[in-house]
N, C-alpha and C positions, 0 to 999 in steps of 0.2 A: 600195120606197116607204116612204120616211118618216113615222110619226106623229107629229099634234101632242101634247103631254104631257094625260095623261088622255082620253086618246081610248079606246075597248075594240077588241082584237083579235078579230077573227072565231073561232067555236069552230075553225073549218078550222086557222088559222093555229096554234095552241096544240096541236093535235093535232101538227102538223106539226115543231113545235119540240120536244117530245116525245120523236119519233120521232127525231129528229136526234141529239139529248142522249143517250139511249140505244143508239142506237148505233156512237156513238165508242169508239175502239178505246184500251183503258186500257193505258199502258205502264209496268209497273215500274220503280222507282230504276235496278236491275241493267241493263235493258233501254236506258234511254237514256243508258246510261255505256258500253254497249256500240256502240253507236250511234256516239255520239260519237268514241271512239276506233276508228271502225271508218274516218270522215270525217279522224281528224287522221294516220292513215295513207297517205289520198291515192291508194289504190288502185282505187277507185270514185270517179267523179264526185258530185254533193252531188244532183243527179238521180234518179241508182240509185239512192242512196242511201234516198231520198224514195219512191221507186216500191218499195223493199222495206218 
């Protein structure tokens, strides 16, 4: 659900955004050049690929 501009978010929701932020998974340069060329290979569908 959408806010109108200057409206305040609930402490819940901030907590929650938080916890999101920090727990995304950081990928190295190395990492998604690996990635990448592991998709223009063509040996894995772009699903697997996702799911590793």
């Amino acid at each position: 659900m959408r806010q109108k501009p200057g409206t305040k978010r609930s402490h819940g929701e901030k907590i929650v955004k938080d916890i999101r932020r920090a727990t995304r998974k950081q990928y190295s340069p190395e990492e998604k050049i690996r990635i990448v060329l592991d998709g223009l290979k063509g040996e894995d569908s772009i699903a697997e690929l996702c799911r590793r």
